[in-house]
C-alpha positions in Angstrom: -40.7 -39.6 -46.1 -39.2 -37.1 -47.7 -35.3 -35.9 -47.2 -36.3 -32.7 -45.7 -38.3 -34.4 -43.4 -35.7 -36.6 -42.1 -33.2 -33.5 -42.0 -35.6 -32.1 -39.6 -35.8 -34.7 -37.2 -32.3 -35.8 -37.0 -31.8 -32.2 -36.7 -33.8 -31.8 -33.7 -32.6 -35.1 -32.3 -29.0 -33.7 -32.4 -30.0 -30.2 -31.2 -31.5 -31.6 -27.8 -28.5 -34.8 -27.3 -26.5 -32.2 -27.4 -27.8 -30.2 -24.1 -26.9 -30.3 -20.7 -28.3 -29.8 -17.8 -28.4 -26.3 -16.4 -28.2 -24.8 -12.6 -30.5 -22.0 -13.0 -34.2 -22.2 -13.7 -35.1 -20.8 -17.1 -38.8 -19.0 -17.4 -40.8 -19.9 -20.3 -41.7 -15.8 -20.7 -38.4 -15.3 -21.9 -39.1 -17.3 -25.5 -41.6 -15.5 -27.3 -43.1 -16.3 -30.8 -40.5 -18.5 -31.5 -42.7 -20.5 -33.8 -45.6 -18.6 -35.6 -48.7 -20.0 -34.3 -50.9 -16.9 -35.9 -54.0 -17.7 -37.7 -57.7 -18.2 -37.8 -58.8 -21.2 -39.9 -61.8 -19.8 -42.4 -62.9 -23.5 -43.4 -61.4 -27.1 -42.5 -58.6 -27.6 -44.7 -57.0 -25.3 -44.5 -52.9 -25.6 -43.6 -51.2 -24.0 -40.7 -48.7 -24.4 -38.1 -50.6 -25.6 -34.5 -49.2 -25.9 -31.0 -50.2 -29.2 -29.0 -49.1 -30.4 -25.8 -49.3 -33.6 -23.9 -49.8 -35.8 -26.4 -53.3 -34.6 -27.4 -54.3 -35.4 -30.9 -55.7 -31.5 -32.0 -54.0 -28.5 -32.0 -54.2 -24.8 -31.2 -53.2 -21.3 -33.0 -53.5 -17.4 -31.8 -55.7 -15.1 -33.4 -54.0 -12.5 -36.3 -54.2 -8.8 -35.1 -57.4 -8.2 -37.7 -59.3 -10.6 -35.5 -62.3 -10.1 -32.6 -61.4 -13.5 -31.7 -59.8 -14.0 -27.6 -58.8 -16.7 -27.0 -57.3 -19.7 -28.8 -58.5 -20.6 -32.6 -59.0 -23.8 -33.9 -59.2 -26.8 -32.8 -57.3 -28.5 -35.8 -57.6 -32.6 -35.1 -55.1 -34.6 -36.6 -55.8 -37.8 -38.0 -59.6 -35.9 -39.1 -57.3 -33.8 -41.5 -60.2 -31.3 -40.4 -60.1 -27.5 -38.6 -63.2 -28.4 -36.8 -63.7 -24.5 -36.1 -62.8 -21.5 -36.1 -62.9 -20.8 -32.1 -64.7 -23.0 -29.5 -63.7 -20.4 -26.2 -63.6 -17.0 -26.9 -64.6 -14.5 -24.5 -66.7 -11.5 -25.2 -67.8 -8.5 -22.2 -70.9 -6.9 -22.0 -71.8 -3.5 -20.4 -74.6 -5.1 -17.9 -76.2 -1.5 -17.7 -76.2 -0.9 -21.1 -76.4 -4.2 -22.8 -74.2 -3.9 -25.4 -70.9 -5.1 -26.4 -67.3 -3.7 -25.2 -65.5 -2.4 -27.3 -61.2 -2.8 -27.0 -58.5 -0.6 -28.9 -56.0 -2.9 -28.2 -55.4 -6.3 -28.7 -52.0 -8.8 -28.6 -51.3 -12.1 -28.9 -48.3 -14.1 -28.2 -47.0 -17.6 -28.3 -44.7 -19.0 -25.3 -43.6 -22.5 -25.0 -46.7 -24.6 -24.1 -49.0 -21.3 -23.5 -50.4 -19.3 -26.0 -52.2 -16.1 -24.9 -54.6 -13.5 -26.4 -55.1 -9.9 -24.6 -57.5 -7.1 -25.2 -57.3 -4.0 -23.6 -59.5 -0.4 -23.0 -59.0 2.5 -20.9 -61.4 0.6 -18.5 -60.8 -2.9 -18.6 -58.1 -5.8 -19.5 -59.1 -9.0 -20.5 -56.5 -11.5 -20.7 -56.7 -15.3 -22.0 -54.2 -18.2 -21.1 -54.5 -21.8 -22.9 -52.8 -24.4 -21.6 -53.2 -28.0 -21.6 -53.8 -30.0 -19.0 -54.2 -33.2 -19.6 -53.7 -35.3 -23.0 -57.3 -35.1 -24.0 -58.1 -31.3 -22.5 -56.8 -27.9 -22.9 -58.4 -25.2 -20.7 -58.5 -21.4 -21.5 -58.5 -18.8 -18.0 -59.3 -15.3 -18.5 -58.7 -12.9 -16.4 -60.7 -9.7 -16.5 -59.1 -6.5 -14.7 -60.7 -3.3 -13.9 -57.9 -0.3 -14.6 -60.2 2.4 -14.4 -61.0 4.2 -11.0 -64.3 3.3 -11.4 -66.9 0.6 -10.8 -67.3 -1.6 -13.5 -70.6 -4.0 -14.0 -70.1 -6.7 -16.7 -71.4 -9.8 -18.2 -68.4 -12.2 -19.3 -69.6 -14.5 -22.4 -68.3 -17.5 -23.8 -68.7 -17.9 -27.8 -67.8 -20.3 -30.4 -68.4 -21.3 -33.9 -67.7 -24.9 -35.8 -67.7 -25.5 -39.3 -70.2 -27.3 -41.1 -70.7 -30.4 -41.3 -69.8 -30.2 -37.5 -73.0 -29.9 -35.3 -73.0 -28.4 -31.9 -75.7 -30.1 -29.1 -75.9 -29.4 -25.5 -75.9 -31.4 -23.2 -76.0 -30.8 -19.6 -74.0 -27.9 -18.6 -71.5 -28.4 -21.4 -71.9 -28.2 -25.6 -70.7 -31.6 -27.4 -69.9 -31.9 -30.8 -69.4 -35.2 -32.7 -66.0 -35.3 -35.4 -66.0 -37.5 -38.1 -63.8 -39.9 -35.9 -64.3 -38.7 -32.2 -66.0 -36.1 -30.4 -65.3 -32.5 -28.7 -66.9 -31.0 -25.3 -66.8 -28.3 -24.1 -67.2 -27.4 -20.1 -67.5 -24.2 -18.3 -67.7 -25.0 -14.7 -69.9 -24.1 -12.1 -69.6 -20.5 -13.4 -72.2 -20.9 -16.0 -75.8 -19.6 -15.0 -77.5 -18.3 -18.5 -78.7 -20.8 -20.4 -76.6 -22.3 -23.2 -77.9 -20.9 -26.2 -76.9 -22.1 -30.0 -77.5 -21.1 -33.2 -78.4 -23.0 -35.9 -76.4 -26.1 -34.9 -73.3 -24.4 -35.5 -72.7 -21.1 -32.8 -73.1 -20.6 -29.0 -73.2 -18.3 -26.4 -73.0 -18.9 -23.0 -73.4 -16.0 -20.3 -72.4 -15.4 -17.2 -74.1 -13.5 -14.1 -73.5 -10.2 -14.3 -70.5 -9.1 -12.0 -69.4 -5.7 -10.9 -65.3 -5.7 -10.4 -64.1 -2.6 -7.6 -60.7 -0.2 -9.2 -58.0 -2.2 -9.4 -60.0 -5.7 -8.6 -59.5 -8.6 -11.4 -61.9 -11.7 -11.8 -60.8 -15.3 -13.0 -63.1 -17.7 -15.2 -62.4 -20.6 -17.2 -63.5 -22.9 -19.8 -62.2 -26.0 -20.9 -62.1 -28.2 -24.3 -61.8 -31.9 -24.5 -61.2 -34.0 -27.5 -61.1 -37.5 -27.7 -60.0 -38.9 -30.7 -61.5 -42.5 -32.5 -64.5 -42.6 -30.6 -62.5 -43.0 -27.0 -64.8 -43.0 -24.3 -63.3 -41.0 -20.9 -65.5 -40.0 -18.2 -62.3 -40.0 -16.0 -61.5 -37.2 -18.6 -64.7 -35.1 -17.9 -64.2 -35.3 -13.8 -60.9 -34.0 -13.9 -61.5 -31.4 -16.3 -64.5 -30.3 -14.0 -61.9 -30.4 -10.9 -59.2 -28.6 -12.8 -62.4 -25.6 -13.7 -62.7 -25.1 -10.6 -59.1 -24.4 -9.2 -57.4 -23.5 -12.5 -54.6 -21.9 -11.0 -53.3 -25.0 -10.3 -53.5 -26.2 -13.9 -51.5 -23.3 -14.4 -48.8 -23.7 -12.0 -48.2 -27.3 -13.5 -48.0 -26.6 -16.8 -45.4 -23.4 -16.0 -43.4 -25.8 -13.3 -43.1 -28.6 -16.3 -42.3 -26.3 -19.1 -39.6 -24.3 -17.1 -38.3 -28.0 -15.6 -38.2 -28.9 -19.3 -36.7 -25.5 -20.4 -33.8 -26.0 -17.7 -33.1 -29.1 -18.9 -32.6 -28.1 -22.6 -31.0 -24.8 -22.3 -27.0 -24.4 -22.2 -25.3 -22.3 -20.0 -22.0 -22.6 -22.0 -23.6 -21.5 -25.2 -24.8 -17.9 -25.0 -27.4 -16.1 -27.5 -28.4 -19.5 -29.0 -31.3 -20.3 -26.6 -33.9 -20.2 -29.0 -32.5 -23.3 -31.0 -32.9 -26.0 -28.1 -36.4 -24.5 -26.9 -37.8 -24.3 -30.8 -36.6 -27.8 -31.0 -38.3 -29.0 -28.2 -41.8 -27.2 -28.9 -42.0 -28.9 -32.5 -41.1 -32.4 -30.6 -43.8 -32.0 -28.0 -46.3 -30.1 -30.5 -45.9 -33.6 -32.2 -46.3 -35.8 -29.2 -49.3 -38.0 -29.2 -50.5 -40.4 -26.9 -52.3 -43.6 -27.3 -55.3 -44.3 -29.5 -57.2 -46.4 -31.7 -54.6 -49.2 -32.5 -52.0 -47.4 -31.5 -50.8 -49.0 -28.3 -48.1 -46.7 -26.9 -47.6 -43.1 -26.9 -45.2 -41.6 -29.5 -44.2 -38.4 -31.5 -45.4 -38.0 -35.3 -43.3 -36.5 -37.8 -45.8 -33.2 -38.0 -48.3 -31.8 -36.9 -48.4 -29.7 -39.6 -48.5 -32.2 -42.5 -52.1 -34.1 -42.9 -50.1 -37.6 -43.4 -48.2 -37.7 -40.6 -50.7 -38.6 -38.0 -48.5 -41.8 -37.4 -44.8 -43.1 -36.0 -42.3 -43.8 -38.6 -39.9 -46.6 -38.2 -36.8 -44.4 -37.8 -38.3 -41.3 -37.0 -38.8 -42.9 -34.1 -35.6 -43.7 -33.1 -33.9 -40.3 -33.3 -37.5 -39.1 -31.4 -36.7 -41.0 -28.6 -33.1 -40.2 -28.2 -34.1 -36.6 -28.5 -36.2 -37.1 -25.2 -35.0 -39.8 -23.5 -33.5 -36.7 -20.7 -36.7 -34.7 -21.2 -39.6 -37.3 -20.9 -37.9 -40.9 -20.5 -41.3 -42.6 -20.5 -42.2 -41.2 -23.4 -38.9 -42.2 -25.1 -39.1 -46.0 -24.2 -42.7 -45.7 -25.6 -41.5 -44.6 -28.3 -39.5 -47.6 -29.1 -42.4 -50.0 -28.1 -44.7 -48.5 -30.3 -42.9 -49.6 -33.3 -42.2 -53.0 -32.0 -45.9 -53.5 -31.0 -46.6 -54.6 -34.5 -43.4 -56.2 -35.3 -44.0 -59.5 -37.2 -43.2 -63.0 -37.0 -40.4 -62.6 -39.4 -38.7 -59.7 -37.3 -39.8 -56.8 -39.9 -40.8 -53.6 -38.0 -43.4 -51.7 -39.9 -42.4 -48.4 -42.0 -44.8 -46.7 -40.3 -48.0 -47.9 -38.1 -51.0 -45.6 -37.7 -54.5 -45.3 -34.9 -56.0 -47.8 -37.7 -53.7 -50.8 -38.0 -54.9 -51.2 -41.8 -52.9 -48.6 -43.1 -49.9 -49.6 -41.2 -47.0 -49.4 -44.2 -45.8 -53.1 -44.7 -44.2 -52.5 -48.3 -40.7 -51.4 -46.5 -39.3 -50.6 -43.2 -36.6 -48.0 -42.2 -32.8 -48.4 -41.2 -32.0 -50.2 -38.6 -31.1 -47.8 -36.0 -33.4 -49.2 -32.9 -30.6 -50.5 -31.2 -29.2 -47.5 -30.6 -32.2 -45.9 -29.7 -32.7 -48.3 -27.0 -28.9 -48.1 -25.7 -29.5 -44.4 -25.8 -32.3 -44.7 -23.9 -30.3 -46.8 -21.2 -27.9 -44.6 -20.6 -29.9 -42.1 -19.5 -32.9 -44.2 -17.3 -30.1 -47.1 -16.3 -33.3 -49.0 -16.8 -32.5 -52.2 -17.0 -35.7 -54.2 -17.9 -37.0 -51.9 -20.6 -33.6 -52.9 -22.0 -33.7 -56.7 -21.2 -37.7 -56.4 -22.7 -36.2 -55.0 -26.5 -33.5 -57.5 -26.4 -35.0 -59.9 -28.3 -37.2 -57.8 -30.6 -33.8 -55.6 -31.2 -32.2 -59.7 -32.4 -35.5 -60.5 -34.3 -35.0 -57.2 -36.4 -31.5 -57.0 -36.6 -31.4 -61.0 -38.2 -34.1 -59.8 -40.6 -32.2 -58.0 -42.4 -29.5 -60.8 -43.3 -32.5 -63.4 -43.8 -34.6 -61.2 -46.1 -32.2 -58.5 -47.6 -28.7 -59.9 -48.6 -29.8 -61.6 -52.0 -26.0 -63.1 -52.4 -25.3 -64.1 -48.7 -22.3 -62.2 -49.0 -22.8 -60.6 -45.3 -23.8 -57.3 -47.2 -27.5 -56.2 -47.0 -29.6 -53.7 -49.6 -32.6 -52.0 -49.1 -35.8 -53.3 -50.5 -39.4 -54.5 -50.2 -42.2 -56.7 -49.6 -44.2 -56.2 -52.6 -42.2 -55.9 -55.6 -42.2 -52.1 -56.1 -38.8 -50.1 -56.5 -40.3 -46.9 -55.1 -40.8 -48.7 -51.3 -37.6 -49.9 -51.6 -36.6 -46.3 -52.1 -38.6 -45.3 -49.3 -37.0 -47.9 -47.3 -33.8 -46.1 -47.2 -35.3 -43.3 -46.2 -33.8 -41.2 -48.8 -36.7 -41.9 -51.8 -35.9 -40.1 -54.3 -31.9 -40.3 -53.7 -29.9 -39.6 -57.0 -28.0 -42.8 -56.5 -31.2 -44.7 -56.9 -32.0 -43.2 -60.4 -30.8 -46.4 -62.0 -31.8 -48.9 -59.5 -33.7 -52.5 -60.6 -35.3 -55.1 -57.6 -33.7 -58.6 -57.5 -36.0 -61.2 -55.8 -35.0 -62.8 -52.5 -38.3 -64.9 -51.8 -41.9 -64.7 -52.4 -42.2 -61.7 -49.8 -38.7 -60.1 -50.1 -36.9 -58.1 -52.8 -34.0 -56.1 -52.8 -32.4 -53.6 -54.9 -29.8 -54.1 -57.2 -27.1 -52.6 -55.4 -25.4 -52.7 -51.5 -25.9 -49.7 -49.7 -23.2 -48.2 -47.8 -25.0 -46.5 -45.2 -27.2 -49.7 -44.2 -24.3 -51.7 -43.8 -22.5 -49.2 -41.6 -26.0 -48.9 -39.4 -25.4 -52.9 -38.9 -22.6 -52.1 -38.2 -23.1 -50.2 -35.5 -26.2 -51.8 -34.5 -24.1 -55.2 -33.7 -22.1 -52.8 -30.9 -24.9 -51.9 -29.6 -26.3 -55.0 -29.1 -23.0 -56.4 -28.0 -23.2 -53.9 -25.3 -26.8 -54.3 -24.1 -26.1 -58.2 -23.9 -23.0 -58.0 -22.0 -25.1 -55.3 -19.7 -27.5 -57.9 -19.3 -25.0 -60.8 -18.5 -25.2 -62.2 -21.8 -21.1 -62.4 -22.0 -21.1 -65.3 -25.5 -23.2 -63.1 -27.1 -21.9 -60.0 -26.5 -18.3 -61.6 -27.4 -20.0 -63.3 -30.8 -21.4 -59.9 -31.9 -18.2 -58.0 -31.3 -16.5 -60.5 -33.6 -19.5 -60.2 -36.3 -19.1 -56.1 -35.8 -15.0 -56.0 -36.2 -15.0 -58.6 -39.4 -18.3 -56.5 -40.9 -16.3 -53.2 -40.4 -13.4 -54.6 -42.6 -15.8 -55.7 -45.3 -18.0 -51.8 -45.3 -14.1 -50.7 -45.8 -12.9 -53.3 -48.1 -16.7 -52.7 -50.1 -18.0 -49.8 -50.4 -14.4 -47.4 -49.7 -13.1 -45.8 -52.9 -9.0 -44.3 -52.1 -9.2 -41.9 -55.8 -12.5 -40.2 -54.6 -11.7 -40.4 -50.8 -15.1 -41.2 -50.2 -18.2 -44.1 -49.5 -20.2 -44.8 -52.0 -23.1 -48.0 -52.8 -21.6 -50.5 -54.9 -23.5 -52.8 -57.4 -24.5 -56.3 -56.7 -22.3 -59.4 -57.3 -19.6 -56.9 -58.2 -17.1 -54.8 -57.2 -18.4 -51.9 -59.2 -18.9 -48.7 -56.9 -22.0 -46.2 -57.9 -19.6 -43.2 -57.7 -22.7 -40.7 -56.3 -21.6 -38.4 -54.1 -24.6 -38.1 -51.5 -24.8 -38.2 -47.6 -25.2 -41.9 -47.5 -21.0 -41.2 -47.5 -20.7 -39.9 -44.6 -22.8 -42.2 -42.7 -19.4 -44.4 -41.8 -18.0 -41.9 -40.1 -21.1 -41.3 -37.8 -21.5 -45.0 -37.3 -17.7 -45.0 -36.0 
């Protein structure tokens, strides 16, 4: 992973440990287009920013002002790398008298967080279009059609969509399904629907309403909803309570508003005026990238993102600052966070780099630094949960000695980054630096048949040990476990003294890796530096 990357989520970690809780209850309608969700996919790989929600595995964008599109575009589906359309529930209004399309002169669309809504407007009429999600599977689109003239108005409401090839459309039943290359989308309209469904060439529907005439100042309410399950899930749980929600969708509505404002009040500082919109963009990219469980993936999570094709998995330390970023937000989905890492940790106490929905591209060539102790102390401290704590216990130990058993080559209590299979650019990765200048002249040293390490002690690794052994001195002596707390409080103090003695350099003022099996320090300047002052 790159730098940037990194930058971005430690960023957003910091930006949302650092709120507090507010007294007064923020409205999501204050936050606007914070994050540019504008565009209409022409073909399926194509790259834009989506909005998700819920932890559903495709995303959502607003139509440009040049477009006829209302409603939300897309769907993009992540781990498909594939737009799978254009628009699957845009609305369209016909005259009934006249048979013909309406014709609007004025259209918006705006972004809000967890909402995204298209409007189009006449001298007559209003038609207004809200997409939320609903569940972690569904997102459902209301429209609301006004009459603002002081006349009778007779109209036929139309649902319309188009996929992209090789995508096929089918109905079935009252609904239109469409199989992905790894899953499959529905689509549902409710009771609402009486025309026939009718599709074009495999790849376009329509699907008309009756004919409704709305009195002056009258509005109308209809929805539709979408449903993707990802790696072939099957859900018929999904479909009833998608057909329940169709049918009372105001109440959809008022739960997604109630959470998003609940999270909103949560996040936003009352001590820190004018800076609003950092916190609440912060916490639309984290839940944008919020996925639940699927395929192999056993716990829900939050990818790096959305918006890159690769990141449709967790990352070791990603991972960690994720859930400390939500632990006050969404505690459940901060402690799965943590387990979803340790789900595939081996017999050795390695934790994956990164694990994906199809275990065989799980990255075992490196893993991340080790900062899961804290993520799970974090996580404590803020749920007082006492048995998610006393569960990681002893996969935090497992990890935590797996370092000292498979990446100190001298046994000098000093560990370097490295790999499983021989290559210097995972052990790069393993720091999670890659291409960091002070590895430009790094060689691997071999361990044991499945371990190498580079050439030099890293200065920030240490200090993460470091801290790690305080943290797991405190969750042990939480926990009762007084010897071992005591024993790592030793291991933490004389560890601190040798980070000092190792890696500090007085003429420079400054940390830097040393080489190793000598004393000779790799005078880089970089941020690894700075990482003993963090780490205490």
């Amino acid at each position: 992973m790159t730098l940037r990357v990194l930058t971005t989520a430690t960023l957003l970690a910091l930006v949302l440990m650092g709120c507090s809780n507010s007294n007064s209850t923020k409205d999501r309608e204050s936050y606007a287009n914070l994050i540019n969700y504008q565009f209409v996919p022409q073909s399926p790989k194509q790259k834009a920013v989506c909005m998700a929600d819920l932890g559903a595995w495709h995303g959502l964008c607003i139509p440009t002002a040049q477009s006829n599109i209302v409603g939300a575009t897309g769907p993009y589906l992540l781990g498909e790398f594939s737009w799978a359309a254009s628009h699957l529930n845009s609305i369209t209004v016909t005259n009934a008298e006249t048979n013909k399309n309406i014709e609007f002169d004025k259209r918006e669309s705006a972004s809000y967080p967890g909402l995204l809504r298209v409007s189009v407007m006449n001298s007559e009429l209003r038609v207004e279009s809200n997409t939320i999600y609903v569940t972690h599977r569904s997102h459902i689109s209301v429209v609301t059609i006004s009459n603002t003239s002081n006349a009778a108005q007779s109209i036929i409401p139309q649902w319309e969509g188009k996929v992209f090839s090789p995508f096929a459309m089918r109905s079935e039943g009252d609904g239109i399904i469409i199989t992905t290359h790894k899953g499959e989308l529905s689509i549902a309209f409710g009771k609402q629907l009486e025309a026939s469904i009718n599709i074009n060439a495999d790849t376009a529907y329509t699907a008309a309403l009756k004919p409704i005439t709305i009195e002056p100042g009258e509005e109308i309410s209809i929805a539709s909803a979408v449903t993707y399950l990802p790696y072939h899930e099957v859900n018929e749980q999904e479909k009833l309570h998608v057909a329940k929600l169709l049918e009372e969708p105001k109440i959809g509505i008022k739960e997604n508003t109630d959470r998003w404002n609940g999270y909103l009040t949560k996040v936003i500082r009352n001590d820190v005026k004018g800076y609003d919109h950092i916190p609440v963009k912060a916490l639309q990219t984290l839940l944008t990238n919020w996925k639940t469980e699927t395929g192999h993936l056993k716990h829900q999570g939050i990818v790096p993102s959305m918006a890159v094709s690769y990141f449709y998995g967790y990352w070791a330390w990603d991972s960690w600052k994720h859930a400390v970023a939500i632990k006050d937000i969404e505690p459940e989905l901060a402690k799965d966070q943590i387990r979803t890492m340790f789900d595939y940790q081996d017999s050795m106490g390695m934790v994956a780099d990164c694990v994906f929905p199809d275990s065989l591209e799980n990255n075992w060539r490196d893993t991340k630094p080790p900062l899961a102790a804290w993520a799970v102390w974090e996580v404590f401290t803020s749920t007082h949960d006492t048995l998610f704590m006393k569960e990681m216990l002893p996969k935090l130990e497992a990890y935590h000695n797996w370092w000292y058993s498979y990446r100190d080559n001298d046994g000098n209590g000093l560990c370097e980054y490295g790999a499983t299979d021989g290559t210097l650019i995972a052990a790069k990765w393993e720091s999670g630096m890659d291409n960091a200048v002070r590895f430009d002249s790094s060689k691997l040293v071999q361990n044991s048949p499945v371990a190498w390490s580079l050439n030099q002690e890293s200065v920030d690794l240490n200090a993460y040990l470091y801290l790690e052994k305080q943290y797991l001195a405190n969750i042990n002596k939480t926990l009762g476990n007084n010897k071992q707390a005591e024993s790592l409080t030793l291991e933490a103090t004389a560890l601190r003294e040798l980070i000092n003695k190792s890696f500090y350099c007085n003429d420079e003022g400054f940390y830097f890796d040393k080489m190793l099996g000598s004393n000779q320090l790799l005078k880089v300047a970089g941020p690894e530096g700075w990482t003993p002052l963090w780490c205490g």
